[in-house]
Backbone as CSV, one residue per row, in Angstrom:
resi,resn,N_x,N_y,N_z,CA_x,CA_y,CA_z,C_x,C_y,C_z
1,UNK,0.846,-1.195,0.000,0.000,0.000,0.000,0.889,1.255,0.000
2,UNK,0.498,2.362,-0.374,1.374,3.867,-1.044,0.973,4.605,0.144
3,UNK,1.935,5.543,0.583,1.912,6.332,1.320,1.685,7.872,0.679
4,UNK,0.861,8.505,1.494,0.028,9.155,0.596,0.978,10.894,1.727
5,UNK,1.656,11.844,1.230,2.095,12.910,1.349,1.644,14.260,0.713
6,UNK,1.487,15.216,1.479,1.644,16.484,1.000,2.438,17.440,1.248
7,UNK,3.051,18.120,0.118,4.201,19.092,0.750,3.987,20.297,0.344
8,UNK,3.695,21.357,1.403,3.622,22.552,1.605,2.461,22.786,0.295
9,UNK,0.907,22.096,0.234,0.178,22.486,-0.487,-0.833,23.722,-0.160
10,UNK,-0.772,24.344,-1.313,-1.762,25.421,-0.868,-2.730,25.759,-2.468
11,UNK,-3.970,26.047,-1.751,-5.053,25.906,-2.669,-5.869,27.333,-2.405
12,UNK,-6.332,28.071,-3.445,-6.539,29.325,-3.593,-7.686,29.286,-4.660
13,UNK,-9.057,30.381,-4.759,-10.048,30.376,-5.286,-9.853,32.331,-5.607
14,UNK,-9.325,32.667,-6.389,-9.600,33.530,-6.796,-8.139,34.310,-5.632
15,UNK,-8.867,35.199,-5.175,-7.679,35.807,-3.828,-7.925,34.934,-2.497
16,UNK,-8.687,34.510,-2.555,-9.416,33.533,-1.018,-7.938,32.245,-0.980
17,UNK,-7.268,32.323,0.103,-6.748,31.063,0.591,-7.638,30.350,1.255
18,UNK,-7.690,29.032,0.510,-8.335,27.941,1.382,-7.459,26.896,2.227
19,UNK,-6.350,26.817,1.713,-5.585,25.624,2.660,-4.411,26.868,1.851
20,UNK,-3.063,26.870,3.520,-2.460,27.556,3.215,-1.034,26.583,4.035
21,UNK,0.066,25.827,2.721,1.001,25.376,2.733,0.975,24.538,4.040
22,UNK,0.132,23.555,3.815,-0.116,22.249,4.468,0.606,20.719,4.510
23,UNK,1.382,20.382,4.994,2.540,19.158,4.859,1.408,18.120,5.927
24,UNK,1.330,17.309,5.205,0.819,15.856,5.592,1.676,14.557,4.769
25,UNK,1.879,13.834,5.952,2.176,12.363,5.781,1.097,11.521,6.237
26,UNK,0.348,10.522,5.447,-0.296,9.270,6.129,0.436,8.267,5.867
27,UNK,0.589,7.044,6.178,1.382,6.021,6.084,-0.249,4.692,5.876
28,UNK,0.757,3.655,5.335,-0.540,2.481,5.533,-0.973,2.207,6.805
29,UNK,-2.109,2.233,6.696,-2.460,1.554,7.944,-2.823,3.022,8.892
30,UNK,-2.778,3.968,8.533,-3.382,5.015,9.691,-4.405,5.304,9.205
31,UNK,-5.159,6.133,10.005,-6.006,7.084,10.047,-5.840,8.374,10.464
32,UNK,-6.149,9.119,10.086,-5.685,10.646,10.286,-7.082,11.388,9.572
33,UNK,-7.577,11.994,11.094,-8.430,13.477,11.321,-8.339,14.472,10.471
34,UNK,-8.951,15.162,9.818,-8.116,16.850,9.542,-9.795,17.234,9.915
35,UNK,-9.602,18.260,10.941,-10.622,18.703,11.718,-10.602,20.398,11.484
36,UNK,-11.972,20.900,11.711,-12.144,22.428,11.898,-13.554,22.587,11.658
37,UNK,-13.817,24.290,11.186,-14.651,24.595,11.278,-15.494,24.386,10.061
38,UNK,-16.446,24.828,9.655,-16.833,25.198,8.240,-16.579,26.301,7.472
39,UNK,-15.607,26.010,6.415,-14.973,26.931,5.572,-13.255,27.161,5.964
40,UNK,-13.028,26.022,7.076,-11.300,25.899,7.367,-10.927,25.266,6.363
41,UNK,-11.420,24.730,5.087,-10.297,24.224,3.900,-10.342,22.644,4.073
42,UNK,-10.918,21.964,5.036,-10.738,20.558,4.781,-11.538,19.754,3.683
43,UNK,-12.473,20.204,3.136,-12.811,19.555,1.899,-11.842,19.903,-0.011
44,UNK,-11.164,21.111,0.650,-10.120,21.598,-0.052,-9.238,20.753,-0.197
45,UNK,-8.973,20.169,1.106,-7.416,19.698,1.239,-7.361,18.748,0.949
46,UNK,-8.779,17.667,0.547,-9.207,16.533,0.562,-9.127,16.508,-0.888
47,UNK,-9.867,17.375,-1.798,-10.131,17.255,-3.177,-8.451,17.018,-3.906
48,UNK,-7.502,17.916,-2.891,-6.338,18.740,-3.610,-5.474,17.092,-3.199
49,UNK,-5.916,16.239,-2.178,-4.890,14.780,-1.888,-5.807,13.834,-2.672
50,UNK,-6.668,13.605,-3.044,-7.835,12.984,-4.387,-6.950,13.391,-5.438
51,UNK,-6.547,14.539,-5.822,-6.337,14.670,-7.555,-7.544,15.361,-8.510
52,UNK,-8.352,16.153,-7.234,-9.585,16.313,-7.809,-9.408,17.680,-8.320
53,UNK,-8.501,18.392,-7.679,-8.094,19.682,-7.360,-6.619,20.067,-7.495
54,UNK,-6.216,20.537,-8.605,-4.640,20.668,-8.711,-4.298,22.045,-7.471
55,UNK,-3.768,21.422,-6.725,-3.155,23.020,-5.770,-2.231,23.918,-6.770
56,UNK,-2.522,25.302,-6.090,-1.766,26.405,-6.683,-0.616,25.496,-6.835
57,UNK,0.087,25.849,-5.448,1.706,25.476,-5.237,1.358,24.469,-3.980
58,UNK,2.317,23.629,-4.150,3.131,22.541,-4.122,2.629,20.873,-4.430
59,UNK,2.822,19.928,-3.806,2.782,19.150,-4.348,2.091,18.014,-3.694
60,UNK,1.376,16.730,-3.955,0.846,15.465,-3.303,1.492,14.324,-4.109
61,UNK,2.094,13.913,-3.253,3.288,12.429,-4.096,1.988,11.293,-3.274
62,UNK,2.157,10.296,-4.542,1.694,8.572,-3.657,2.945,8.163,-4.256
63,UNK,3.369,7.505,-2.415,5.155,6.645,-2.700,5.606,7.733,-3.922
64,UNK,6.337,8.900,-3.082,7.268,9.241,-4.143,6.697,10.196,-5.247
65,UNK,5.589,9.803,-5.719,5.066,9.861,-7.325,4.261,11.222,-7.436
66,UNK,4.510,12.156,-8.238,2.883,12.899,-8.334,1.899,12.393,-8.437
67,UNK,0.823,12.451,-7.639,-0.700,12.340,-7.533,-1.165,12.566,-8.935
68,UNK,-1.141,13.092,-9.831,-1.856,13.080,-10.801,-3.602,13.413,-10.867
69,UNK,-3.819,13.481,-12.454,-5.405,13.779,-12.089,-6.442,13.414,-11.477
70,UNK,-7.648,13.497,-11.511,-8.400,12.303,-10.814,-8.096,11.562,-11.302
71,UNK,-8.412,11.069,-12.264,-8.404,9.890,-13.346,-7.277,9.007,-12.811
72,UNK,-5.739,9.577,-12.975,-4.865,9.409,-12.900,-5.127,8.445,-11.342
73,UNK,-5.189,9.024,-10.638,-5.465,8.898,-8.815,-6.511,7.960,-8.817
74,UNK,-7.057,7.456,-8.980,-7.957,6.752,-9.275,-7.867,5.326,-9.059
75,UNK,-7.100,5.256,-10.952,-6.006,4.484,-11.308,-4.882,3.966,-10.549
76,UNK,-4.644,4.337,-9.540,-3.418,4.326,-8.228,-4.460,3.707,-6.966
77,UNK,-5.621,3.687,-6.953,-6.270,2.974,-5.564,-7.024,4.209,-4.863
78,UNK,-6.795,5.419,-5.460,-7.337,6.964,-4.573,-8.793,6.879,-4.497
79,UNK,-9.458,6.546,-3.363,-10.962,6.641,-3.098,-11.385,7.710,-2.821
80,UNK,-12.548,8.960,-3.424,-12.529,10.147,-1.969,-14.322,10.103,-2.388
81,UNK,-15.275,9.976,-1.220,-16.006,10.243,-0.415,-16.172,11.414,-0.725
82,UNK,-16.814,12.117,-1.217,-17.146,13.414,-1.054,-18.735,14.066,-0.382
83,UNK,-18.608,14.789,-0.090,-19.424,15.212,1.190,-20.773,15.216,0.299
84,UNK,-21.261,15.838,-0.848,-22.978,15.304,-1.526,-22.849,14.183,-1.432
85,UNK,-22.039,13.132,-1.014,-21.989,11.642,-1.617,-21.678,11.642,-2.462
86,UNK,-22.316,12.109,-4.056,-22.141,11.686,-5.266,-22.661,10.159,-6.057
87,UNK,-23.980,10.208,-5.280,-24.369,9.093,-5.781,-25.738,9.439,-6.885
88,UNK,-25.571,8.561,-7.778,-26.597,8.573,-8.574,-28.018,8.197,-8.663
89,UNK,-28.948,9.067,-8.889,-30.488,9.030,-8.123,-31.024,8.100,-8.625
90,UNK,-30.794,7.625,-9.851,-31.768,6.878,-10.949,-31.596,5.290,-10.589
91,UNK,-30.042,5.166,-10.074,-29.904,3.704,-9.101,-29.902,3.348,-7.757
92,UNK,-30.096,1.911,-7.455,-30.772,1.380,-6.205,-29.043,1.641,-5.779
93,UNK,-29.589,1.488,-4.140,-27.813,1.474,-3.427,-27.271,0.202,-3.773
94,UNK,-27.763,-0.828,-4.300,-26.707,-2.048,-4.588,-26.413,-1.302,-5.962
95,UNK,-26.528,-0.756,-6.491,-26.014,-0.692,-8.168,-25.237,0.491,-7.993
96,UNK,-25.405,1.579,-6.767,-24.681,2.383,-6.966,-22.948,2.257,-6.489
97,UNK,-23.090,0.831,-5.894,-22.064,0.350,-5.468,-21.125,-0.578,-6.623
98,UNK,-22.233,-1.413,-6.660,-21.722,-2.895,-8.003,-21.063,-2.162,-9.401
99,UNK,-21.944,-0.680,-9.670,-21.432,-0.424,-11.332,-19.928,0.174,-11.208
100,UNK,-20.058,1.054,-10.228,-17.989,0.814,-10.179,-17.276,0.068,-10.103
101,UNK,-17.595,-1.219,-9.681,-16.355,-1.829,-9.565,-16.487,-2.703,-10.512
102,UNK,-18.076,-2.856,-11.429,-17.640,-3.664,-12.606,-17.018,-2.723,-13.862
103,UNK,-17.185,-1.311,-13.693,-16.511,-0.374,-14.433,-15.133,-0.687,-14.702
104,UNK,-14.539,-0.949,-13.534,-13.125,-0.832,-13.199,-12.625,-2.329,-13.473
105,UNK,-13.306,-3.788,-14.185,-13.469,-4.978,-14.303,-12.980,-5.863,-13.148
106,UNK,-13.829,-5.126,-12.142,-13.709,-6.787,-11.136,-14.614,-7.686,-11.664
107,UNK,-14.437,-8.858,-11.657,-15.429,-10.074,-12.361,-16.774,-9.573,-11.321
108,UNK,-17.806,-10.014,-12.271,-19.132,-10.320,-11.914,-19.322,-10.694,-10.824
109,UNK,-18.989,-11.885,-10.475,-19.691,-12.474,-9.262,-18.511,-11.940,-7.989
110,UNK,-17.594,-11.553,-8.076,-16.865,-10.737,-7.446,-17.471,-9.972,-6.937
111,UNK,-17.849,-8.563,-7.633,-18.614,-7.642,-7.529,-19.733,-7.888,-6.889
112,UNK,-20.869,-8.598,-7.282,-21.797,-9.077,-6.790,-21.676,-9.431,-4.791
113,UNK,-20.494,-9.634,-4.704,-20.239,-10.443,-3.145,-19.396,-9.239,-2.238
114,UNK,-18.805,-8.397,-3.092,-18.333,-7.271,-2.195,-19.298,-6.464,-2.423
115,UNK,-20.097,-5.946,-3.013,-21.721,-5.168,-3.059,-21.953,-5.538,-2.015
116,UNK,-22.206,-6.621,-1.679,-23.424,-7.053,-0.148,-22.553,-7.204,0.862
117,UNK,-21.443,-7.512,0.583,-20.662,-7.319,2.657,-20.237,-5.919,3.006
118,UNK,-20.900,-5.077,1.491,-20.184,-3.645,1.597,-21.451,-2.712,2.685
119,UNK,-22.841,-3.389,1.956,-23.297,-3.013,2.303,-24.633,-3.636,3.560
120,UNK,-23.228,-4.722,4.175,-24.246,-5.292,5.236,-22.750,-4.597,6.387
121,UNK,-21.946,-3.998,5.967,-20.937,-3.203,6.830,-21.479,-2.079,7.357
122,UNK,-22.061,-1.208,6.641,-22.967,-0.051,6.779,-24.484,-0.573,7.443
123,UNK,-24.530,-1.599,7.628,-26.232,-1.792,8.145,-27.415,-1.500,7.685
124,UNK,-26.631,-1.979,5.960,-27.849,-1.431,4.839,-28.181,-2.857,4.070
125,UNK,-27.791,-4.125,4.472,-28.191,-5.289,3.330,-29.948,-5.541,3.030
126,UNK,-30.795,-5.040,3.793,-31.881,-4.837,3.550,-32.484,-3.345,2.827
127,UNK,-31.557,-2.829,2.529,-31.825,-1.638,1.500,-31.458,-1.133,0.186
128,UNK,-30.633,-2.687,0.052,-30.034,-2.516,-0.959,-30.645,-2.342,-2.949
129,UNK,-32.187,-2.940,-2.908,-32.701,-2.721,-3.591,-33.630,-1.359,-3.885
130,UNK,-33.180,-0.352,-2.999,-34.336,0.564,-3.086,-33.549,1.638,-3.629
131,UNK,-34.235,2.569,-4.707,-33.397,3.723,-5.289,-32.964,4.927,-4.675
132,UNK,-31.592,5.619,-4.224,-31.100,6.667,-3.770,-32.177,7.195,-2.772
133,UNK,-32.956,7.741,-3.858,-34.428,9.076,-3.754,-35.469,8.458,-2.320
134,UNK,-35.472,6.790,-2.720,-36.523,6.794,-1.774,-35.193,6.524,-0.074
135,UNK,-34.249,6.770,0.080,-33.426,6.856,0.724,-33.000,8.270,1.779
136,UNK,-33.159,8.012,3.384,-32.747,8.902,3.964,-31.344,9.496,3.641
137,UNK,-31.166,10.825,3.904,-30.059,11.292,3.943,-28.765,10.616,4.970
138,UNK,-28.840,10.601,6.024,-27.426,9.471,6.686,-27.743,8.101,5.878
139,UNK,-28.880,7.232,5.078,-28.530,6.382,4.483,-27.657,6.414,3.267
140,UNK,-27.841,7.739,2.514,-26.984,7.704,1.567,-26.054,7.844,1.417
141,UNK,-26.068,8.785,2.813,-24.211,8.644,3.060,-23.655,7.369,3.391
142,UNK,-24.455,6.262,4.233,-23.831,5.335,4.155,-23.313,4.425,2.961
143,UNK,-24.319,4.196,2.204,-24.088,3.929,0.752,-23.004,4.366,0.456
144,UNK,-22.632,5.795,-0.149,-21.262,6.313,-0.425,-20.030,5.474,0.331
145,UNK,-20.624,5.489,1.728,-19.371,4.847,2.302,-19.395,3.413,2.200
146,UNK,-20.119,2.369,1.804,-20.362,1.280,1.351,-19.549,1.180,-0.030
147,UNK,-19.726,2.037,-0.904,-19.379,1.771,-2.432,-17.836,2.301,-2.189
148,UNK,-17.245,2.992,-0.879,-15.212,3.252,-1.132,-15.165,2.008,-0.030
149,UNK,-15.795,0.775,0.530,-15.263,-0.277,1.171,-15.227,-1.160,-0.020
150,UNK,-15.992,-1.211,-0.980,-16.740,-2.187,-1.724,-15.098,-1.787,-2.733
151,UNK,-14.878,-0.922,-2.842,-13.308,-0.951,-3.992,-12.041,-1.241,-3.364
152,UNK,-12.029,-1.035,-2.078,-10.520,-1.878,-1.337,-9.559,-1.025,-2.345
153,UNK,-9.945,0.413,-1.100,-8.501,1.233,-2.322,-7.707,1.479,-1.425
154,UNK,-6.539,2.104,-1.894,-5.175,1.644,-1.143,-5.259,3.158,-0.568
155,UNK,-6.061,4.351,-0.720,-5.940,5.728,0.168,-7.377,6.087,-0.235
156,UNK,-7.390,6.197,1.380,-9.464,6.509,1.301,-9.377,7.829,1.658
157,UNK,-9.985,8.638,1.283,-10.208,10.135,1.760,-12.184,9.995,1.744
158,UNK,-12.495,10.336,2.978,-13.497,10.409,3.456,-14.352,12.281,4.054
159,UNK,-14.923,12.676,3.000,-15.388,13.970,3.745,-16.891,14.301,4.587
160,UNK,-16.429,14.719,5.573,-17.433,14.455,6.400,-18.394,13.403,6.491
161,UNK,-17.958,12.308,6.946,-18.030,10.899,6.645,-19.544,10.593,7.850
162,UNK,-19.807,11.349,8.931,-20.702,10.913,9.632,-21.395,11.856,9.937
163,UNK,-21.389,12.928,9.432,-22.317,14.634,9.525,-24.167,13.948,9.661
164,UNK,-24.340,13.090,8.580,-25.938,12.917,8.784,-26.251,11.947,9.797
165,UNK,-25.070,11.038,10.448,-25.576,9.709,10.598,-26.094,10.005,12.455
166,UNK,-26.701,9.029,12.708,-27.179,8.988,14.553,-25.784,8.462,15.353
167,UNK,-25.728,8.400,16.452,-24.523,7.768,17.166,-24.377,6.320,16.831
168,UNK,-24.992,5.490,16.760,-24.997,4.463,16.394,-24.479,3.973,15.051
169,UNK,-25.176,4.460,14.253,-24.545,4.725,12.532,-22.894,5.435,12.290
170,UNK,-23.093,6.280,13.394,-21.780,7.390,13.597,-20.395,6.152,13.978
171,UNK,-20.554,5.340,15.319,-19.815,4.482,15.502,-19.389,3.196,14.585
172,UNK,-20.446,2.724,13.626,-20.313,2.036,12.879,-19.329,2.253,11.656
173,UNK,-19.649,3.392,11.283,-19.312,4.558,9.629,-17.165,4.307,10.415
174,UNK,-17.092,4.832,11.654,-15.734,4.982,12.034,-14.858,4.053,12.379
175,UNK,-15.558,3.025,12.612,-14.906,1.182,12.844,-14.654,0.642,11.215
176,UNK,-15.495,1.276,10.859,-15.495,-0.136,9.366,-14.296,1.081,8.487
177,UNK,-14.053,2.882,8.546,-13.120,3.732,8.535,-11.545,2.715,8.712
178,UNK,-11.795,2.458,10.498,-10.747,1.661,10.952,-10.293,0.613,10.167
179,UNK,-10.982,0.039,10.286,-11.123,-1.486,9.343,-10.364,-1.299,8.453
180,UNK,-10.683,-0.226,7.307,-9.710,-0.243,6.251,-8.350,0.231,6.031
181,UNK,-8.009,0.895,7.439,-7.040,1.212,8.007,-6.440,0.202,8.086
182,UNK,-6.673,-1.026,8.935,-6.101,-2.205,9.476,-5.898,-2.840,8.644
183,UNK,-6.847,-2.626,7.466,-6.759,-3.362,5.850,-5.357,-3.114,5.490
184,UNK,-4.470,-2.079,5.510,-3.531,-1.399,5.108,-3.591,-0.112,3.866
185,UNK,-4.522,0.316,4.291,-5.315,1.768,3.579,-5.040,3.067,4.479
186,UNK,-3.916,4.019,3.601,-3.779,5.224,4.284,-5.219,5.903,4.288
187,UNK,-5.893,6.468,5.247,-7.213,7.079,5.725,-6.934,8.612,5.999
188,UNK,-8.196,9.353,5.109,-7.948,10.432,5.621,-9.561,10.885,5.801
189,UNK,-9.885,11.219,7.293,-11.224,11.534,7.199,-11.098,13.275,7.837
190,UNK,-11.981,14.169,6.698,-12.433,14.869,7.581,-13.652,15.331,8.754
191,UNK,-13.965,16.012,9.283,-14.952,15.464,10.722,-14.614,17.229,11.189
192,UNK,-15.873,17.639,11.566,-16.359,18.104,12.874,-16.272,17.863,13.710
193,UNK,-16.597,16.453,13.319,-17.418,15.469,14.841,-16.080,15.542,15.787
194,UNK,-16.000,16.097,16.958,-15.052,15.369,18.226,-14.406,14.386,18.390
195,UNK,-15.835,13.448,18.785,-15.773,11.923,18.912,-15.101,10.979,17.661
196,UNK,-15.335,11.731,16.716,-15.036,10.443,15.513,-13.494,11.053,15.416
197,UNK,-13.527,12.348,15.526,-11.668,12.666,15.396,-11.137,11.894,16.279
198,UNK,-11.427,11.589,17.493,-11.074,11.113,18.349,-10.447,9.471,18.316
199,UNK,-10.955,8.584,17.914,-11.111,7.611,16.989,-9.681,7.480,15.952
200,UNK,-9.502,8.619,15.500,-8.559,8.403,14.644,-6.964,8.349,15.182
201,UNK,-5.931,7.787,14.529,-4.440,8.030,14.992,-4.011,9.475,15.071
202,UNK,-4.222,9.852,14.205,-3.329,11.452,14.253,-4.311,12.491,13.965
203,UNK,-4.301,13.945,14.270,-5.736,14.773,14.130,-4.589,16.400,13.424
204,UNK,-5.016,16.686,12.882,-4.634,17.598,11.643,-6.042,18.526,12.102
205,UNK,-5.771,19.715,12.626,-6.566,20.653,12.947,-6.497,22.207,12.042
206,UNK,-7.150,22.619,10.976,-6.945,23.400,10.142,-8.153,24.682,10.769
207,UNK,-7.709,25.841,10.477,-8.127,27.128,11.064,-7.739,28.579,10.173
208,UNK,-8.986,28.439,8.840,-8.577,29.519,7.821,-7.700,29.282,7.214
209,UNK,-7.518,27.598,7.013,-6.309,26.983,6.029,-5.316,26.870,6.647
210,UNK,-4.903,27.273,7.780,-3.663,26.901,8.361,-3.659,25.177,8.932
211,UNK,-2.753,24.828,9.084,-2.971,23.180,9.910,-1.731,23.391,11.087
212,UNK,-2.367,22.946,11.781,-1.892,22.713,13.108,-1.778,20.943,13.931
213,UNK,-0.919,20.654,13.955,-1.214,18.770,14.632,-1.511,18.959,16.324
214,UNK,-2.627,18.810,16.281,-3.294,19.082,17.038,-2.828,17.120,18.161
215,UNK,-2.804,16.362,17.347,-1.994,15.094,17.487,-1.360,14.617,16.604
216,UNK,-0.169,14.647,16.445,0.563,14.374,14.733,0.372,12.737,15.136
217,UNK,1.048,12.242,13.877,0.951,10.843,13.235,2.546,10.016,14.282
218,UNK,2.151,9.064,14.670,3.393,8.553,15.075,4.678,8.056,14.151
């Protein structure tokens, strides 16, 4: 698994700094927080370690490498969660899970069997036939987070991964997080939440784009 770095990135919207020359290391196997307020830059910082988002200046290596585009990142194991979800309305949560990874040609019945432990992880295998729409909001987030277990990628970036869910759902969403940690998946979640930062190995605390290690990474 690739170790996923940033060096001195900074990401800018016009004159607005959103993340301002931010150095992160995750390694396999962690988890790592980046915590703040709303509008501190962590969905910034998330898009810009995805490949979703080229930073102004500097740089995101996996092992070494430029990060590259999405596409590119992708192609490398890069999962990111993004905070609408990004799931598609017109399919049931098993399909919004199954059509990526037969996109990407995992065999059929493959697919078929990580679909349902993906989404009996989330505490959704009885919902799996029903479309997005007729779906609560913390369910769809679970879904989302069902369909980046269901690809077993080698760097998960997770944004605001438990904002809709109840405590219960909340504890679940951050174990099965773990899980893929333990899998040997560098993790990067961002969070509000306290409790779920809490949870994590190292906590990356950003404030008007600045980052602060609020608990660095061992």
């Amino acid at each position: 698994m690739p170790e996923l770095r940033a060096d001195a990135v900074r990401v800018t919207y016009g004159d607005r700094v959103a993340v301002r020359d931010v150095d992160l290391v995750v390694h396999p196997g962690q988890l790592v927080a980046v915590t703040g307020s709303s509008g501190a830059g962590k969905s910034s910082l998330l898009w810009a370690l995805a490949g979703a988002l080229a930073p102004t200046s500097g740089r995101v290596l996996l092992d070494d490498r430029p990060m590259g585009d999405r596409r590119a990142a992708a192609a490398r194991g890069v999962v990111l969660v993004p905070q609408g979800n990004g799931l598609a309305s017109s399919l049931t949560a098993a399909e919004n899970v199954l059509v990526p990874l037969l996109a990407t040609g995992v065999p059929t019945q493959d697919a078929h069997r990580r679909t349902a432990a993906a989404l009996a992880l989330v505490g959704l295998e009885e919902s799996g036939n029903h479309l997005i729409e007729e779906l609560s909001g913390g369910q769809q987030q679970r879904v989302a987070l069902a369909r980046s277990f269901a690809a077993r990628a080698s760097v998960l970036l997770a944004d605001e991964p438990t904002s809709d869910l109840d405590a219960a759902n909340r504890e679940r969403a951050v174990a099965a997080l773990r899980a893929e940690a333990d899998r040997g998946a560098a993790v990067v979640m961002a969070t509000h939440d306290p409790e779920a930062a809490d949870e994590a190995d190292a906590e990356l605390h950003l404030d008007e784009g600045v980052g602060t290690w609020v608990r660095p990474p061992g």
